[in-house]
N, C-alpha and C positions, 0 to 999 in steps of 0.2 A: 504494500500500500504506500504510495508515492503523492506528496502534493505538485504544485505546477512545477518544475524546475525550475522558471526563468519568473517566476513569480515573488519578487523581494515586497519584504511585508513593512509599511512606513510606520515609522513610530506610533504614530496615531491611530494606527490599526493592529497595534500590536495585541490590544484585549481579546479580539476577532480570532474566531475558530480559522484553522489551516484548515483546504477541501481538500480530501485526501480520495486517490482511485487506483485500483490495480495498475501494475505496470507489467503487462504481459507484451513477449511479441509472438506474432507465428508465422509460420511459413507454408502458402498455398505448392502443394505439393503437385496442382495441377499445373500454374502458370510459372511458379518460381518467384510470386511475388513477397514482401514481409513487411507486415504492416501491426500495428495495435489490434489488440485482442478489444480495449476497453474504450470507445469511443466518447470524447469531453464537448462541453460550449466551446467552442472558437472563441465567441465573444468573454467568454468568461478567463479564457486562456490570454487572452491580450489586451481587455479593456476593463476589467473589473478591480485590477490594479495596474499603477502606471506601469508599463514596459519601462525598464530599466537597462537592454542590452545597447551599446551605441556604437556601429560598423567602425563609428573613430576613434576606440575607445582606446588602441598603445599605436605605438610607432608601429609594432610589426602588423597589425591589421591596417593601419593607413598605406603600409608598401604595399601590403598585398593588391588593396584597389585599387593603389596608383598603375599598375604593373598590371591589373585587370582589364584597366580602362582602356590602356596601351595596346596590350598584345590583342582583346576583343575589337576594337576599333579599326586596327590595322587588319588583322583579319577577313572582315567582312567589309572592307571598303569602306567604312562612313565616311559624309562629306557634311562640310558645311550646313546647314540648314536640316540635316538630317532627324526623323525623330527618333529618341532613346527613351522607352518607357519600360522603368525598373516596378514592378512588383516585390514587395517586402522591402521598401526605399528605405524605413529606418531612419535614421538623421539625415540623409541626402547625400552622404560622403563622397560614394560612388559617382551619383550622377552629378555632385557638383565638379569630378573631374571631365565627364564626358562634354558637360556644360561648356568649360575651357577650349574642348575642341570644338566648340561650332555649332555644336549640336542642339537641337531644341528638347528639352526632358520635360519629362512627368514623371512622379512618382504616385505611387497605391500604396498605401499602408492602411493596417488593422489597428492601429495603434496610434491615438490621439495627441498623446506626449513628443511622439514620436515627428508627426506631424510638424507640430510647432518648431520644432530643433530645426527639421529641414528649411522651413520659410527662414529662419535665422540663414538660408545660404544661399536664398535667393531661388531655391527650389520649392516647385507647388505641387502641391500633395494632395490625392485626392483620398478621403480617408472610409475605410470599409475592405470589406470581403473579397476576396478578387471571384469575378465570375462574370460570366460573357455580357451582363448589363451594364455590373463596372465598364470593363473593356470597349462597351461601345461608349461610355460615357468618354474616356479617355481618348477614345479614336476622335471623337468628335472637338479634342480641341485641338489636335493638331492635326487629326490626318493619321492615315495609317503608317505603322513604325515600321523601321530599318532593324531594330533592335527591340527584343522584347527580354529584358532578364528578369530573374528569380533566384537570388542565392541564397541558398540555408532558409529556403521558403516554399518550395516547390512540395518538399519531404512535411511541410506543415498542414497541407491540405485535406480535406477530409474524402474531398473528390478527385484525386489527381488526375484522369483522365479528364475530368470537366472543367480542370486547371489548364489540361495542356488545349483542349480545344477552346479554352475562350481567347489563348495565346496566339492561336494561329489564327484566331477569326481576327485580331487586332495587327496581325502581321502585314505589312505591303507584301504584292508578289516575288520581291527579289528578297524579301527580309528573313531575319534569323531570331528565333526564341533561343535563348541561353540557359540554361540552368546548373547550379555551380550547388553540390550539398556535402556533406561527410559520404567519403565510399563504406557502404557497409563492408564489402567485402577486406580492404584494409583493417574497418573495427575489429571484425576478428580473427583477422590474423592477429592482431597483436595484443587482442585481449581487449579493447577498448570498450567495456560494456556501462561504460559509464554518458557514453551518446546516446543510450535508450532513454526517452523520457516523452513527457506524454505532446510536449511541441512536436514532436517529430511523431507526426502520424505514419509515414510510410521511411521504408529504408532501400536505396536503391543498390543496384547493378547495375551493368550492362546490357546483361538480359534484359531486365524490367524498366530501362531507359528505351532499347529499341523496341519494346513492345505497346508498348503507353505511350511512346511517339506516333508508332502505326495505326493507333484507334485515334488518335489525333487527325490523323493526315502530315502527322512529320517524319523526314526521315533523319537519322542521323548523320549529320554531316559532318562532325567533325568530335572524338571522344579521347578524353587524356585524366590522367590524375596528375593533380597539384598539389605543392604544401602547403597544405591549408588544414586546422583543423585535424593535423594528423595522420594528414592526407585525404584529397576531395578528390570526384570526379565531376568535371567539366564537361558537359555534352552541349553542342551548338545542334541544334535542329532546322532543319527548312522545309518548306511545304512541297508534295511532289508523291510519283506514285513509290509502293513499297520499294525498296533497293536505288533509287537514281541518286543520285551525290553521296550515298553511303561509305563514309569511312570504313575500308579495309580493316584498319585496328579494332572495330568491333568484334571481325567473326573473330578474331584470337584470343579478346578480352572474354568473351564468353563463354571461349572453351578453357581457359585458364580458370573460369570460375567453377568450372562443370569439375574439374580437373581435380580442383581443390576441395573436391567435396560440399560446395555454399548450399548445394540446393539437396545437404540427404540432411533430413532430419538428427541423424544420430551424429554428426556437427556438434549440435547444438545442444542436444544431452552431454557431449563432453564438457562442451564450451561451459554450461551451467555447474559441471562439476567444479573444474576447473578456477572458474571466478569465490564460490563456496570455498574450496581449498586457499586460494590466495589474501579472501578478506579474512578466512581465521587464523592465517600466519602473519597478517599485517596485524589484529589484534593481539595477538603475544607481546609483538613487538612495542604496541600504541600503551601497552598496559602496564611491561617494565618501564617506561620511561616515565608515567604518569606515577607507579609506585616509587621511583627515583626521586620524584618531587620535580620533574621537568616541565615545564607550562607546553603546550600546543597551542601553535595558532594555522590558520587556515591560511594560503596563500592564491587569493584569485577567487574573488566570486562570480564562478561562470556558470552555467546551466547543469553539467557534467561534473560539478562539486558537488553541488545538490542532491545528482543519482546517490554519489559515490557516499554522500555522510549519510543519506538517510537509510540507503540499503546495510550499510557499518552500522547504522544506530550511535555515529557520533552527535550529542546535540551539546548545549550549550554550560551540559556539567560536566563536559569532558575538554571542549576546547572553547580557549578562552574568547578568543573573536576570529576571523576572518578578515584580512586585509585586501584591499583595491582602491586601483588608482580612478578607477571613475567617483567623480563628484556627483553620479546620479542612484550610485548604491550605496556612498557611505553614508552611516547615520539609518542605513536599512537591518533588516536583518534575514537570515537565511530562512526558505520556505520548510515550514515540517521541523526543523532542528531551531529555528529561532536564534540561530549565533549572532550578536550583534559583527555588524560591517564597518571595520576604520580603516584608517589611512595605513600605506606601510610602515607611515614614521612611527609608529607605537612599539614596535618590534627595540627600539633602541634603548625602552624602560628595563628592558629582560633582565637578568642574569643567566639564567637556563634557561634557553628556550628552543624548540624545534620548530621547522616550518612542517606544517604538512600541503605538499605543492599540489593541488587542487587545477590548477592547468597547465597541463603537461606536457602541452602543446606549445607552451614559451617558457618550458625549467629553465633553462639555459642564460636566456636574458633573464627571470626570475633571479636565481641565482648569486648572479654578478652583483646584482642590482642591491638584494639584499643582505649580502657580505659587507658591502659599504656602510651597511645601516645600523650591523653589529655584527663583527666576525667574528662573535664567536657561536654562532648561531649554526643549530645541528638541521638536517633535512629528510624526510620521511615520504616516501613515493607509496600511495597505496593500488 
């Protein structure tokens, strides 16, 4: 039983019960797709508390969109005057670079907060649910797009196929729908079951990329994994019949996935064992150090901390707070565990103290970053 992951809960509401739901996934053994067992509000998932996630939220997520904006752009030719309408726009980050090159944006978001931040960049946000009514709303103020993206928003949908076809009906005919998510097939290889959560309604492939494009009317045009997250896959789509502009690296990404076992169930009874085993050997360890007299703090309030403490059963009489550099979580507190959220400067009060590195996906700069702050600061991976 899991609350929102991406759900930080404001002082003000701290009296306010957590809404907690299963966190199952499964796998359609007919199509190969893997999706949530336990179906939520959307609306309740993105407007019922501010959205707190913001695309510009450290240097290395600003490079990543800087470098998105670049290599998608030149890719697909856009030109001057071109339109670039982002789904899951967020703060505008993204499309305030595309903006730079010429291009005329819109953005869609769920998320009203969210909204606001963007008009701060001179970017207009039309706020709601993406689906082919939105999409005509959107088409109608500039015209149909060149570029239609969705990053780490695609995998949010309750409907993906009724995502991907509102995306082609708002596409021009020369145009490309983008979508950029976490590769499942990456999460577990390396174990990352901590990307399960109930934002993430679907979890993609290759497989389940080219097949939810074909009920679209897209086909795959162009498919790669990036560092992003842990590693993401990038699929660009275009409209056209099954197989025309079809990236060759697909049939290989597929049979690599076939290969690797993604689509037999008994995967995934490992995989379950497997996570079981690691989080009662990270509890040994979480347990001598707390009988030690050593403080823990959390490092990184991201969505995928949330999995990780609430399925631990870490909450807020085990670790003393959680630290982050966005000014739109701190002063929050973690969903289901209740940890308050401060700044990293608090880490320099310590004598003893551990990080436990909560995104794992930037230890490294983590790290560095907080060695400066107190070196003598110990570090715990779960």
């Amino acid at each position: 039983m899991h609350p929102f992951a991406d759900t930080f809960v404001a002082p003000e509401r701290a009296s306010e019960a957590d809404r907690f739901y299963p966190l199952a996934c499964d796998l359609c053994t007919s199509c190969g797709h893997f999706q949530l067992r336990c179906r939520t509000d959307p609306e309740a998932r993105y407007s019922e508390h501010d959205y707190s996630y913001t695309s510009s939220n450290s240097a290395f997520s600003r490079g990543h969109w800087e470098r998105y904006a670049e290599d998608v752009g030149r890719q697909n030719g856009l030109s001057a005057g071109d339109v670039v309408v982002e789904v899951g726009s967020n703060d505008g980050y993204l499309l305030e670079q595309f903006k730079k090159q010429g291009a005329r944006v819109l953005g869609i978001d769920a998320a009203p907060a969210m909204a606001d931040l963007a008009a701060e960049r001179g970017v207009e946000t039309l706020v709601g649910l993406f689906d082919s009514q939105l999409g005509a709303r959107a088409q109608g103020k500039f015209g149909a797009a060149k570029l239609v993206l969705a990053n780490n928003v695609f995998n949010h949908a309750d409907d993906i196929v009724g995502f991907a076809k509102a995306a082609a009906e708002l596409l021009a005919p020369n145009g490309t729908f983008v979508f950029e998510l976490p590769y499942w097939c990456q999460g577990i290889r390396d174990g990352h079951f901590d990307q399960i959560y109930h934002e993430h309604v679907s979890y993609l492939t290759a497989r389940s990329s080219q097949r939810i494009g074909r009920a679209a009317g897209l086909n795959v045009h162009k498919i790669e994994v990036v560092n992003y997250h842990g590693g993401s896959l990038r699929v660009s789509t275009r409209l056209g019949r099954p197989g025309v502009w079809e990236d060759p690296n697909l049939a290989q990404m597929i049979a690599q996935e076939v290969s690797d076992g993604m689509f037999d169930v008994n995967t995934y009874r490992e995989f379950t064992k497997a996570i079981e085993v690691r989080r009662n050997r990270f509890l040994e360890q979480f347990y001598a150090l707390k009988n030690r007299g050593v403080a823990v703090v959390g490092v990184g309030a991201a969505a995928k901390g949330n999995t990780m403490l609430n399925y631990y059963r870490l909450d807020q009489t085990l670790v003393d707070c959680v630290t982050d550099a966005s000014p739109y979580k701190q002063g929050k507190y973690t969903p289901g565990t209740r940890i308050p959220i401060r700044g990293d400067e608090v880490l320099s009060g310590y004598g003893s103290v551990a990080a436990l590195i909560l995104s794992w996906n930037i230890a490294d700069t983590l790290k560095a970053k907080l060695r400066e702050i107190n070196p003598s600061i110990e570090f715990l991976h779960p």
